[in-house]
C-alpha positions as CSV (number, residue, x, y, z in Angstrom):
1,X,110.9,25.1,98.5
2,X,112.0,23.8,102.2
3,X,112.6,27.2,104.6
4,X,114.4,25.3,106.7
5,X,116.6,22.0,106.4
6,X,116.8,20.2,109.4
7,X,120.5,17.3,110.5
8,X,118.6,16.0,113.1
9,X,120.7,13.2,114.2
10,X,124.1,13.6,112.4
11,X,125.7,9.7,111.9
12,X,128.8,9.9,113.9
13,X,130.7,7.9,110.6
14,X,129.8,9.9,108.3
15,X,131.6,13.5,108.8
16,X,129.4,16.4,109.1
17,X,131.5,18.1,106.2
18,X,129.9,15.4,104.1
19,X,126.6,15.3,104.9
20,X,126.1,19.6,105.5
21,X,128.0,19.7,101.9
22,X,125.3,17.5,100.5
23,X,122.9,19.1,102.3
24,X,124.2,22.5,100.6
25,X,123.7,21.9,97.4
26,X,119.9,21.3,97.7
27,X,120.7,25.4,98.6
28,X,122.2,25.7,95.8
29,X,119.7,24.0,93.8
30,X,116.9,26.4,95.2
31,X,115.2,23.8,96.9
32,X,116.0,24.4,100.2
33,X,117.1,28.2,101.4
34,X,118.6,27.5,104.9
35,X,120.1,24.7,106.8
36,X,120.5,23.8,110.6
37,X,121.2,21.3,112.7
38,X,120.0,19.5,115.7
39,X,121.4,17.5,118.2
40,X,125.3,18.8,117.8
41,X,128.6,19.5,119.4
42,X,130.1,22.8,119.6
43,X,133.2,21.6,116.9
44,X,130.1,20.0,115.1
45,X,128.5,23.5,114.9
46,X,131.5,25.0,114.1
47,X,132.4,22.4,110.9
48,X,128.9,22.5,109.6
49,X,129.3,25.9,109.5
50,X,132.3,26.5,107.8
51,X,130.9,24.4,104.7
52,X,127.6,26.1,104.3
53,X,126.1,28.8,106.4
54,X,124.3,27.6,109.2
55,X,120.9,29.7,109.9
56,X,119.4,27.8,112.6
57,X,120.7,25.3,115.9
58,X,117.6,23.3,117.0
59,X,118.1,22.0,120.8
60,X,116.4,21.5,124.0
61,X,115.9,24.4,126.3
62,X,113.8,24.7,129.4
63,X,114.4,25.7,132.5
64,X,114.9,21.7,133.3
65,X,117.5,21.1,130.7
66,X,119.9,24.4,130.5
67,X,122.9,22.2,129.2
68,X,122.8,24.3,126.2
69,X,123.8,27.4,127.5
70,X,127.5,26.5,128.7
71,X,128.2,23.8,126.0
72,X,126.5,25.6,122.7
73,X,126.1,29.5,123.0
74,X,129.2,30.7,123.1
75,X,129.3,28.6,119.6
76,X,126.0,30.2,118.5
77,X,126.8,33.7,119.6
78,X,130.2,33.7,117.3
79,X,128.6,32.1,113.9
80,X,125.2,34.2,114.7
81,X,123.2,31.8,114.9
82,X,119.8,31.2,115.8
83,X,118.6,29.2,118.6
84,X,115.2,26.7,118.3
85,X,114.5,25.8,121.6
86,X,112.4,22.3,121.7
87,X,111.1,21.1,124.5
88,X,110.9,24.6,126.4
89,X,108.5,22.4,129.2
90,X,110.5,19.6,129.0
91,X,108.2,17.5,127.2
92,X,105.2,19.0,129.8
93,X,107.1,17.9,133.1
94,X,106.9,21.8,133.8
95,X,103.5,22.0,133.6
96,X,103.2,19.6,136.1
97,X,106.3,20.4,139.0
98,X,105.2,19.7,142.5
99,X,104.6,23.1,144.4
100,X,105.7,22.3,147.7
101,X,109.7,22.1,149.4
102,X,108.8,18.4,150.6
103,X,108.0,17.0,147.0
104,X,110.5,18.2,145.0
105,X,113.3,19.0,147.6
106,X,115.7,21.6,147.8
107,X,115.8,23.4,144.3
108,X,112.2,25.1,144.5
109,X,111.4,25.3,140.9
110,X,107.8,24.3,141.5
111,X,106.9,26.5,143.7
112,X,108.9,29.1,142.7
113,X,107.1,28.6,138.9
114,X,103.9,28.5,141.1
115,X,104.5,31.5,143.1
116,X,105.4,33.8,139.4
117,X,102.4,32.2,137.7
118,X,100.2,33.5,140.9
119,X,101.3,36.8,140.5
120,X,100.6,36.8,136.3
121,X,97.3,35.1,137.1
122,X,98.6,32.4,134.5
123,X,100.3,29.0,134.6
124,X,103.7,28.0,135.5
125,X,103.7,26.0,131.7
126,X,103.2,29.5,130.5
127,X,106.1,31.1,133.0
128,X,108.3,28.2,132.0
129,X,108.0,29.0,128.1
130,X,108.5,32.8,129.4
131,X,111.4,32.4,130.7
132,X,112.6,30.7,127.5
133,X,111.5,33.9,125.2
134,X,113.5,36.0,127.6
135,X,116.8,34.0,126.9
136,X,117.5,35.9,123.7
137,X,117.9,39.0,126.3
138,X,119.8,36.9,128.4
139,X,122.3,35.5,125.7
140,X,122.0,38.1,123.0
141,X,120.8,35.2,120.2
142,X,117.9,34.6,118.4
143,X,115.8,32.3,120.7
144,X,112.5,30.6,118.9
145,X,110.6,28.3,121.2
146,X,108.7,25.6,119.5
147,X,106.9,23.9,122.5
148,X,104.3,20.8,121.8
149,X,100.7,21.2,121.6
150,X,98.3,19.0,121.9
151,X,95.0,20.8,121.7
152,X,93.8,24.3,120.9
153,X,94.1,24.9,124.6
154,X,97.2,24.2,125.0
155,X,98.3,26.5,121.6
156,X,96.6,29.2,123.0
157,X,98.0,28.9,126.3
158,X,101.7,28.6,124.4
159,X,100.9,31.9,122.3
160,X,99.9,33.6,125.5
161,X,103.3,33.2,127.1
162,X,104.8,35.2,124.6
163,X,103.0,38.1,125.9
164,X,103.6,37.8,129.3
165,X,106.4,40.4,130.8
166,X,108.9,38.6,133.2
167,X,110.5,41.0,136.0
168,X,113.8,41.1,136.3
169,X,113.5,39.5,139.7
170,X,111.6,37.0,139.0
171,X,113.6,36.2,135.7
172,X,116.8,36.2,138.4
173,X,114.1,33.8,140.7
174,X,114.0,31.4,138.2
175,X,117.7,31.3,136.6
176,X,118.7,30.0,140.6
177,X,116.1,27.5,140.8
178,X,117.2,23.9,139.4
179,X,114.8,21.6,138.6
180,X,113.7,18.6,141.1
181,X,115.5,15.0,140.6
């Protein structure tokens, strides 16, 4: 049996009714026992859900891509959904920010991730991936990072960030920074 059924790219001919009813009876069949989908509108959301019930909304969500949190959540918070954030380092451009004003100009995220990860004697990858955990506080929804990996390094490193504790200032630090273009 499949936890979780994933739309990942929904065909824009096709409409969603059709594809999440199809989709549903693999539910029904007791193959699959939830569905979500990826890569959707807010209406999208919204019809998908009123076919079948939708468990989980898998999007990107990192302190470099917030797009999520004015177009989606409202949308997630009203069918209870729950949030699987991809991406939470922006495919590993957060592990890697330039620290100083001059390189990334005015928005600070750099050094400001730099700065946080001093103080936690950690990394700003690992602050980065903390500040996604701490959006289920933020937004009252389920939030479920699922960052890459690609070494046991780097999935300790990920597991780590789940333990570390964010201030309140420096979770308010990081919501005003925006990321360098």
């Amino acid at each position: 049996m499949i936890d979780l059924y994933y739309l990942h790219h929904r065909r824009e001919t096709v409409p969603i009714e059709e594809t999440v009813g199809a989709m549903a009876e693999l539910v029904s069949q007791g193959k699959v026992r939830a569905l979500g989908p990826s890569n959707v509108t807010a209406d999208d959301l919204r019809r998908a859900h009123a076919v079948h019930s939708i468990a989980a909304l898998q999007e990107q969500w990192s302190l470099a891509q917030r797009d999520i949190e004015q177009q989606l959540l409202p949308t997630v918070a009203d069918l209870g959904v729950a949030v699987v954030a991809h991406s939470p380092n922006d495919h590993g451009f957060l592990h890697q920010l330039p620290s100083t004003a001059d390189e990334q100009g005015a928005s600070g995220l750099g050094g400001t991730l730099d700065e946080i990860a001093s103080t936690h004697n950690t990394t700003s990858g690992q602050i980065a991936l903390a500040w996604v955990h701490y959006r289920q506080q933020a937004h009252d929804v389920p939030v479920i990072p699922i960052p890459g990996t690609t070494s046991v390094r780097h999935l300790r490193s990920n597991v780590a960030a789940a333990d570390l504790s964010l201030s309140d200032d420096e979770l308010r630090q990081l919501d005003t920074c925006q990321p360098a273009t």
